[in-house]
C-alpha positions, 0 to 999 in steps of 0.5 A: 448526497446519497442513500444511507442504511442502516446497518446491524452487523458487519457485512464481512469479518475477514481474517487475511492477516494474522496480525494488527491492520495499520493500512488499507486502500479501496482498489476498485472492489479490491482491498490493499491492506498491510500488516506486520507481515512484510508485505501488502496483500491485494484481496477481493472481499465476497460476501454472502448478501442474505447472510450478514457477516459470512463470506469468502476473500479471495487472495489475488497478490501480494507486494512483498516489502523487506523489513517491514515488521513493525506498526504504523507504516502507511502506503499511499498510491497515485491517483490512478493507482498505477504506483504503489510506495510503501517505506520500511523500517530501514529508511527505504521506499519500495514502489511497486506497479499495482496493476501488473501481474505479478507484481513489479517492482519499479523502484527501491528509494534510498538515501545513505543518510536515512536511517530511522523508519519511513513511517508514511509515503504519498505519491503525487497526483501523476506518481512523478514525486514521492514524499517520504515521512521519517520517523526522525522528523525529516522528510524525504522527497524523490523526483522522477528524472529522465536519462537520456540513456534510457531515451530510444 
């Protein structure tokens, strides 16, 4: 249980895309959101406490995701928030380190014989499993390995 207000108006209208919003994520006070931009833009919403729907956002980086144009892609992260992945309109998994600055790309997943749009990932508890949902219907999964020529 918590205390609850009411609340008239917005307390911040950001504009940080041009276009649709089809998935956002609290990071801390920070926000995840993704468009049809090509890309995942983490931002800090500031707003003016006396003045109810005026503000300022702060852009902090972006997560560029190739051929990633369309609506209705979804990025999900770990529980840490240490991981994020995000599918594109090829059938690709990118996975991007989320609290390094800049941005670091860990993984681009792929299977030859996925062709059709990766529409929602999720990321396991620990980030060692990601799941990828086409939108053929299948469902793709991609287990984090060891190689022991990576050991030291």
């Amino acid at each position: 249980k918590f205390p609850t207000k009411y609340v008239q108006f917005p307390v911040l209208i950001a504009a940080v895309h041009s276009n649709y919003v089809d998935c956002t994520r609290w990071l801390g006070d920070f926000i995840l959101s993704k468009s049809v931009d090509n890309e995942i833009v983490l931002w800090e919403p500031k707003t003016k406490e006396q003045s109810p729907g005026e503000g300022s956002i702060d852009i902090l980086q972006k997560y560029p995701v190739p051929e990633c144009d369309i609506w209705f892609i979804k990025f999900s992260c770990d529980f840490h928030f240490n991981q994020l992945a995000i599918g594109n309109r090829e059938g690709k998994i990118y996975v991007w380190e989320v609290q390094s600055s800049p941005p670091v790309l860990i993984a681009r997943l792929y299977n030859q014989q996925c062709k059709s749009p990766i529409r929602q990932t999720a990321v396991s508890f620990d980030g060692s499993t990601i799941l990828g949902a086409g939108e053929d219907g299948t469902i793709w999964r991609w287990d984090e390995v060891d190689h022991p020529s990576s050991r030291s």
